[in-house]
Structure formats: structure tokens, C-alpha cells
DSSP file (Angstrom, degrees, kcal/mol; ACC not computed):
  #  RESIDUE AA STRUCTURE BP1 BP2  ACC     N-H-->O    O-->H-N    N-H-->O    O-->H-N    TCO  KAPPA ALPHA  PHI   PSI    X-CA   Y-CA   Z-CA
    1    1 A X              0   0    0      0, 0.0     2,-0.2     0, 0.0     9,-0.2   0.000 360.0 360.0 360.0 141.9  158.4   98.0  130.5
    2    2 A X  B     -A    9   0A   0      7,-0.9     7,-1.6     5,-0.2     2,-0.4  -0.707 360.0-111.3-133.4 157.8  155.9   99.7  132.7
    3    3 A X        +     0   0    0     -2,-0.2     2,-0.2     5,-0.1     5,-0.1  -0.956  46.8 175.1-111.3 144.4  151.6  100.1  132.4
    4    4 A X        -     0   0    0     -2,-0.4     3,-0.2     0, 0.0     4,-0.1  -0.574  47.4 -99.8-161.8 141.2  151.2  103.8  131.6
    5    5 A X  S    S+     0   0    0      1,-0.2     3,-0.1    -2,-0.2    -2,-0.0   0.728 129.2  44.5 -77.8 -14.1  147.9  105.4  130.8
    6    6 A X  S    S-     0   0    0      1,-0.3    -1,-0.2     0, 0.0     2,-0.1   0.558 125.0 -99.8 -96.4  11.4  149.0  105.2  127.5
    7    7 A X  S    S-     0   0    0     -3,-0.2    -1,-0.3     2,-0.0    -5,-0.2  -0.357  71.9  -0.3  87.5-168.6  150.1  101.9  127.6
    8    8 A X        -     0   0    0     -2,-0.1     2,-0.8     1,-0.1    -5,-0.1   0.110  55.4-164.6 -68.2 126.1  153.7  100.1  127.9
    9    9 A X  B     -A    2   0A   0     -7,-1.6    -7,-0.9     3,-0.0     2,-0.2  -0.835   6.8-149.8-103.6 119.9  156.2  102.3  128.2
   10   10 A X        -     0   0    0     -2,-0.8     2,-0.1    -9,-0.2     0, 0.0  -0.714  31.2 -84.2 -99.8 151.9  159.6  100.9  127.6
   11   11 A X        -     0   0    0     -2,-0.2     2,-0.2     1,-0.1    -1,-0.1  -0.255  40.7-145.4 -62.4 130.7  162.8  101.9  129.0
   12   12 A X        -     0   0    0     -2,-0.1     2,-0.3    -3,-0.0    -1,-0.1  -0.695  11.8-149.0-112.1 162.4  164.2  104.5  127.2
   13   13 A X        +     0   0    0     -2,-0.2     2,-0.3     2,-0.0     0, 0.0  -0.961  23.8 160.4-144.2 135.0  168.4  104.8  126.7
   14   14 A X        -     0   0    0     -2,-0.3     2,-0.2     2,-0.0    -2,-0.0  -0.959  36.0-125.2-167.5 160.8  170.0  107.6  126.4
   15   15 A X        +     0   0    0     -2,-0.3     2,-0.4     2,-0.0    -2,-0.0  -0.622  35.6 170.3-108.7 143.8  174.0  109.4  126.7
   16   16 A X        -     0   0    0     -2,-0.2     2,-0.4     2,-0.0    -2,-0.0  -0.981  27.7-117.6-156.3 176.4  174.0  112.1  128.8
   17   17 A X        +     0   0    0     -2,-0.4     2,-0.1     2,-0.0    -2,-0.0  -0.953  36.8 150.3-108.5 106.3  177.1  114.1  130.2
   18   18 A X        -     0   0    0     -2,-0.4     2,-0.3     3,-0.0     3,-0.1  -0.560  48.1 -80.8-117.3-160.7  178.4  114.6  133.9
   19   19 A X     >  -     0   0    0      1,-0.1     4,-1.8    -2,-0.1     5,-0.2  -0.848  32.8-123.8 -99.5 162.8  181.3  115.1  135.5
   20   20 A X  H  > S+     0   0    0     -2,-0.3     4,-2.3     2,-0.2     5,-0.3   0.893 111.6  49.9 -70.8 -55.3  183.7  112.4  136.4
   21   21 A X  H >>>S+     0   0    0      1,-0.3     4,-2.6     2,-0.2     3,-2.1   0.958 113.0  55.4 -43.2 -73.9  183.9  112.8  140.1
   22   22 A X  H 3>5S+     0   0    0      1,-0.3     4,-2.5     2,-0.2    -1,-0.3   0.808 113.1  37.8 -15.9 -63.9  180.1  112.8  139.8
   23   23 A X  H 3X5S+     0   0    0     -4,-1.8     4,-3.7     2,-0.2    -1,-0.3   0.803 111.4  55.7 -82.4  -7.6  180.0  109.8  138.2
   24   24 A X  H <X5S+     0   0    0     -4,-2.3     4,-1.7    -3,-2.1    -1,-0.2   0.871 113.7  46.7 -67.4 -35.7  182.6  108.1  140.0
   25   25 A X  H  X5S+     0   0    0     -4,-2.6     4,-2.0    -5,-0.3    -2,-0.2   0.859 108.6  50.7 -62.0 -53.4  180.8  109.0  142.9
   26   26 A X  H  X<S+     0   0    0     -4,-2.5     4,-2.6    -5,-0.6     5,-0.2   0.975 109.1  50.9 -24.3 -78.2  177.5  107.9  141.8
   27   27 A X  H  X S+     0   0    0     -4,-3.7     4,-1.2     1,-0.2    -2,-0.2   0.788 111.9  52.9 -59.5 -28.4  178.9  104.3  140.6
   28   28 A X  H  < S+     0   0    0     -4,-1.7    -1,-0.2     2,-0.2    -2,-0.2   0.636 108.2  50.1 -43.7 -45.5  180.4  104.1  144.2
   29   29 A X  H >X S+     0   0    0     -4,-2.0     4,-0.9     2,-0.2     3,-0.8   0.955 110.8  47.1 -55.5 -63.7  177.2  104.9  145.8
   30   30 A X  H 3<>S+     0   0    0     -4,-2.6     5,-3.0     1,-0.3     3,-0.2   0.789 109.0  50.9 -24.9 -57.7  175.5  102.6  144.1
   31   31 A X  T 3<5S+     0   0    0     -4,-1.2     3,-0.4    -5,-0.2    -1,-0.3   0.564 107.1  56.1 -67.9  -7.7  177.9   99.8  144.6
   32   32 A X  T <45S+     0   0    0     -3,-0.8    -1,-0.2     1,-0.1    -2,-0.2   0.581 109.5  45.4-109.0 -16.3  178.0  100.4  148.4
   33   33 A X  T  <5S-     0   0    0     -4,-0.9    -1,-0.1    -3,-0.2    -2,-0.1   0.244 115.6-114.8-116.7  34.5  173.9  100.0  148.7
   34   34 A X  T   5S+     0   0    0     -3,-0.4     2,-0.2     1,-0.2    -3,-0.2   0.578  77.6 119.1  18.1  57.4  174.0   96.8  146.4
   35   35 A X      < -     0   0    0     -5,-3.0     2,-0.6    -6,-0.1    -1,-0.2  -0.616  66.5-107.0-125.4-171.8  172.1   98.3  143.6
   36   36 A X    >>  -     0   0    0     -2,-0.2     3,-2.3     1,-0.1     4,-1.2  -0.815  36.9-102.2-102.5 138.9  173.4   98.9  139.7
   37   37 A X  H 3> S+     0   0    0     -2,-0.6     4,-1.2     1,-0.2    -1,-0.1   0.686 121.3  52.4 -21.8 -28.7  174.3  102.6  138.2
   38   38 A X  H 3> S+     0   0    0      1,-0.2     4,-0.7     2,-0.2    -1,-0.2   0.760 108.1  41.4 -91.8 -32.5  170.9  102.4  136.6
   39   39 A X  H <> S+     0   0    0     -3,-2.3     4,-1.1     3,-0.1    -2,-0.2   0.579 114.1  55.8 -99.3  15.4  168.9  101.7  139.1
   40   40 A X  H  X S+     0   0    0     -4,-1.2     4,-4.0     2,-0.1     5,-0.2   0.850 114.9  37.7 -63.7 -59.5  170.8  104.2  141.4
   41   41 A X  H  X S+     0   0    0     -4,-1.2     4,-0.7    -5,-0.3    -2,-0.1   0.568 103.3  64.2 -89.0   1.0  170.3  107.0  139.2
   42   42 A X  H  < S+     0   0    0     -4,-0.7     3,-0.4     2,-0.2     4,-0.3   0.930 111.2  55.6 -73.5 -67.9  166.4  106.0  137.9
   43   43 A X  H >X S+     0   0    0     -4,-1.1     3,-1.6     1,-0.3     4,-1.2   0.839 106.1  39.2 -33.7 -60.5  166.0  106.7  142.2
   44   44 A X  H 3X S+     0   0    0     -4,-4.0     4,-2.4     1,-0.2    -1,-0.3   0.784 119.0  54.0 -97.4  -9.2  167.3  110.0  142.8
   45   45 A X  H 3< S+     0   0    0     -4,-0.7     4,-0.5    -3,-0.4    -1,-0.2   0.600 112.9  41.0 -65.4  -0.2  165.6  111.2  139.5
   46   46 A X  H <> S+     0   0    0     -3,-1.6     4,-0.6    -4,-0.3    -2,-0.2   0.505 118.0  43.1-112.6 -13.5  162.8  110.1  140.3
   47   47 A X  H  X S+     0   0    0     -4,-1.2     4,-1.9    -5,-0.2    -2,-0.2   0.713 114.7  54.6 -87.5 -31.6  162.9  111.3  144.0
   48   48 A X  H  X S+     0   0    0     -4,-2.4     4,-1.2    -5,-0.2    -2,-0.2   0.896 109.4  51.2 -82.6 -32.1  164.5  114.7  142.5
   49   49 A X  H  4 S+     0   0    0     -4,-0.5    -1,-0.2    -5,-0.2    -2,-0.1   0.752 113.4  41.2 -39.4 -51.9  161.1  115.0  140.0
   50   50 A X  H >< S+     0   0    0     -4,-0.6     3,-0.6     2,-0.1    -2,-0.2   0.819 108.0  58.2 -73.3 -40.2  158.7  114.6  142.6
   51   51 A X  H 3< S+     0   0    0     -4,-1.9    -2,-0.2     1,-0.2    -3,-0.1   0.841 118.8  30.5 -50.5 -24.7  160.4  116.7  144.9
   52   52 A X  T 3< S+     0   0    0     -4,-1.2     2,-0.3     2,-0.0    -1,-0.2   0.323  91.5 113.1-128.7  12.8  160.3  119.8  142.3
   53   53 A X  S <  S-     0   0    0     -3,-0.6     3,-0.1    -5,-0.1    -4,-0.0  -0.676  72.7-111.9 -87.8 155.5  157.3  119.1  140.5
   54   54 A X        -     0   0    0     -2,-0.3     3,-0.1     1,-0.1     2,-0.0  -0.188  47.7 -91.0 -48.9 178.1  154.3  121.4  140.8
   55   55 A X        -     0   0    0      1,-0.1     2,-0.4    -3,-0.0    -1,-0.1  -0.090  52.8 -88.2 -23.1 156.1  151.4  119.8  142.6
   56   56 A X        -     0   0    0     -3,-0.1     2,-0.4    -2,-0.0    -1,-0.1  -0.701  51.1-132.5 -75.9 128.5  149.0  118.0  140.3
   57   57 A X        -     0   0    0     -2,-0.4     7,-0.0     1,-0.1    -3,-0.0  -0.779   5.8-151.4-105.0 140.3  146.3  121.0  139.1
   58   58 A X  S    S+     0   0    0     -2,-0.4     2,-0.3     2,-0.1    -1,-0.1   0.280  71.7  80.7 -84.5 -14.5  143.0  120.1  139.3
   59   59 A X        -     0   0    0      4,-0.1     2,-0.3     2,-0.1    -2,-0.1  -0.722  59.1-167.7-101.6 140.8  142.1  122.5  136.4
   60   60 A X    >   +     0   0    0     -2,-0.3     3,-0.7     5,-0.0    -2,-0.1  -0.878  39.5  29.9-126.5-170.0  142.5  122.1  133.0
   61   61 A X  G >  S-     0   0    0     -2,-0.3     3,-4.4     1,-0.2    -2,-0.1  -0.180 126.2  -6.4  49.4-170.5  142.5  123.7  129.1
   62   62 A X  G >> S+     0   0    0      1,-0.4     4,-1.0     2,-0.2     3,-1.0   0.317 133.6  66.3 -50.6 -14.3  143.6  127.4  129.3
   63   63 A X  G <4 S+     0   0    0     -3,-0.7    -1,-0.4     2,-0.2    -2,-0.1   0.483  89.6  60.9 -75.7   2.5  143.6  127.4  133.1
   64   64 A X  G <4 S+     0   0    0     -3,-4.4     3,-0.4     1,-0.2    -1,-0.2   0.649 106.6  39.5 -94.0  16.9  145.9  125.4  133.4
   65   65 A X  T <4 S+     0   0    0     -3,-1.0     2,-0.3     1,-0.3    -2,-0.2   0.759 116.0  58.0-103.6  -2.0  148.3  127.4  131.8
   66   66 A X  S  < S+     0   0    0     -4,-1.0     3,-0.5     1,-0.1    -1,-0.3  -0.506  70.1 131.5 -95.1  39.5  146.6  130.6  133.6
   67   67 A X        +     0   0    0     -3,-0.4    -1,-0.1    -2,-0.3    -2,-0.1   0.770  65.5  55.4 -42.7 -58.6  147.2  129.2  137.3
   68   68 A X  S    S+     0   0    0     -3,-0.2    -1,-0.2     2,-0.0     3,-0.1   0.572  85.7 123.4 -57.6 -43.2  148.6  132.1  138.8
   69   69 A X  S    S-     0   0    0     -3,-0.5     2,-0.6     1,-0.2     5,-0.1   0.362  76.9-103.1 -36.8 133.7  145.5  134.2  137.7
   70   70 A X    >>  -     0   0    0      1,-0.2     3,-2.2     3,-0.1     4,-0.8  -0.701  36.0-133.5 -61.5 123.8  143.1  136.3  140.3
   71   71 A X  H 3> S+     0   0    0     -2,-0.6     4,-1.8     1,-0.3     3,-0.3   0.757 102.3  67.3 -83.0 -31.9  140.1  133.6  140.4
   72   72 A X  H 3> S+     0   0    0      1,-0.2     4,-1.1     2,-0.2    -1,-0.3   0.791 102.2  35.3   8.0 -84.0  138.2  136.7  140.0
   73   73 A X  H <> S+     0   0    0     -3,-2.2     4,-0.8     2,-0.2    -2,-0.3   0.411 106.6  64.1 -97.0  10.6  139.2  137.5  137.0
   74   74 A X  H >X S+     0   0    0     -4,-0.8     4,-2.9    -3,-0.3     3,-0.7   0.926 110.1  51.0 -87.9 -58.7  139.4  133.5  135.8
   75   75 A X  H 3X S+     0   0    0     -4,-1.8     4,-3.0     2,-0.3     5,-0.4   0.953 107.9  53.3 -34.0 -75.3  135.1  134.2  136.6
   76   76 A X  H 3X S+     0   0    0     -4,-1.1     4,-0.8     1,-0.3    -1,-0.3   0.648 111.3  40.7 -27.9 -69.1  135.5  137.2  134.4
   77   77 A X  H <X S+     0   0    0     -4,-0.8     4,-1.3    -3,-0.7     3,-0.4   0.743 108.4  60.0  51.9 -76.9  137.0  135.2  131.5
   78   78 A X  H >X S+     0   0    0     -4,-2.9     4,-4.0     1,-0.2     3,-1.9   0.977 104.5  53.5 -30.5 -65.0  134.5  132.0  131.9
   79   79 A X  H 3X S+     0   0    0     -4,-3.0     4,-1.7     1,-0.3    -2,-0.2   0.778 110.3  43.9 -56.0 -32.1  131.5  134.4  131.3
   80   80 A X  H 3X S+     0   0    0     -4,-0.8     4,-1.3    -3,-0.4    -1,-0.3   0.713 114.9  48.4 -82.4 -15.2  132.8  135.8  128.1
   81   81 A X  H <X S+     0   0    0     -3,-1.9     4,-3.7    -4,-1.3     5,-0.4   0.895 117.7  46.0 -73.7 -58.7  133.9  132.2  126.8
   82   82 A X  H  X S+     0   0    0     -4,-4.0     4,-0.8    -5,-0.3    -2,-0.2   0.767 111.6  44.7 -56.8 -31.4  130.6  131.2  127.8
   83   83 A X  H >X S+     0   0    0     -4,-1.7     3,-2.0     2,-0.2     4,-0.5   0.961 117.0  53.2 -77.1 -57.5  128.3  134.1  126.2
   84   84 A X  H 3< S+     0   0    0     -4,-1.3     3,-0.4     1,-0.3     4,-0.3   0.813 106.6  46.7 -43.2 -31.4  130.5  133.7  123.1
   85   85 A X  H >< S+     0   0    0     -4,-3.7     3,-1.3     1,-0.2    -1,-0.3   0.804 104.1  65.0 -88.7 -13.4  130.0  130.3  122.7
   86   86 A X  H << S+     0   0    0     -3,-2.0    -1,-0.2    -4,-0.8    -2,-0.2   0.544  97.6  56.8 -83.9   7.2  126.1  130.7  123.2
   87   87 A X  T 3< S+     0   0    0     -4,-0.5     2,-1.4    -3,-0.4    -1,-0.2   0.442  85.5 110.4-106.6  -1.7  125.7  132.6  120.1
   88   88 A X    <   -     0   0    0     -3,-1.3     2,-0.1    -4,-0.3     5,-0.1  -0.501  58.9-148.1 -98.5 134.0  127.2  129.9  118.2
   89   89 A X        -     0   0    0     -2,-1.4     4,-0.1     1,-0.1    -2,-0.1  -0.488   9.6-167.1 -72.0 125.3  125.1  127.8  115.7
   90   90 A X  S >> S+     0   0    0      2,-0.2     3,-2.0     1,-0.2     4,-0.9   0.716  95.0  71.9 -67.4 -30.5  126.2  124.3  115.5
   91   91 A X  G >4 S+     0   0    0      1,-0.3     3,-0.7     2,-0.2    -1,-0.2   0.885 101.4  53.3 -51.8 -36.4  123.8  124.5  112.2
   92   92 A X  G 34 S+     0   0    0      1,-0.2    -1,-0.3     2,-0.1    -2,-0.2   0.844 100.7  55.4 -72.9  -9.3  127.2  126.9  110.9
   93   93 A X  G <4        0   0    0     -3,-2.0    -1,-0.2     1,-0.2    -2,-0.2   0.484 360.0 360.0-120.8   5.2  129.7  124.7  111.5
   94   94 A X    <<        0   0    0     -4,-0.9    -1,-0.2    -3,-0.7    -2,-0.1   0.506 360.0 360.0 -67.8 360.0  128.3  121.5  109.3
């Protein structure tokens, strides 16, 4: 179990498929740097995760899924959210 920003997160278990050289290799590795299969393979997923995740985005709601976007036209896009939302009456939505 781990602290989380959502709170404890427990180890989760699960089957998964590789191939036998793979894992033979694996469990071999492991055993030669005196750790266990589990915590062998917890490492290089968790080294192969960071390595190929995006950077953390600083942005969020519909930019972040708009990243890519000319910052330009992201401007462009603000101003109409924002003019749209200034015509709306909270008075309407009780």
C-alpha cells in the first residue's frame, strides 16, 4: 500500500502474457541482482513509464486535450468561451 492523492492505493494483481524466453529471462535477471520477479518487473515498468510519458502539462480542461494547438488560436477560443459565458444569468440556471 502506497499514499496517493487519492489515498492508499493497494497493490493491484493481475495475469498478464509474455513470452517464455522473456520471462525466463526476466526471473534470471532478477535472481542475479538479488531482487524478486515482482519487484524486478514493478522497476523497469516504472522506469519504462516515465521514460515515455508526456511531460506533465501545466494546462488544464479542454486544453489539455488541445496541446498541439497554435496558442494563437487557443487566445481565439478563450475569448469566445469567455464572451459566451458573460451573457450568462446565473439568475437562469436556479
Amino acid at each position: 500500500m502506497s499514499d496517493h492523492k487519492y489515498g492508499k492505493i493497494h497493490l493491484v494483481k493481475t495475469t498478464i502474457e509474455i513470452p517464455d524466453e522473456l520471462f525466463r529471462k526476466s526471473k534470471a535477471t532478477a535472481e542475479s541482482r538479488g531482487e524478486t520477479l515482482h519487484e524486478f518487473i514493478a522497476e523497469v515498468l516504472t522506469a519504462r513509464v516515465a521514460s515515455t510519458s508526456p511531460p506533465p502539462s501545466d494546462s488544464s480542461g479542454w486544453r489539455s486535450v488541445f496541446g498541439l494547438a497554435d496558442p494563437e488560436e487557443v487566445k481565439l477560443v478563450d475569448a469566445v468561451i469567455d464572451a459566451e459565458l458573460e451573457q450568462v444569468d446565473p439568475a437562469d440556471w436556479r
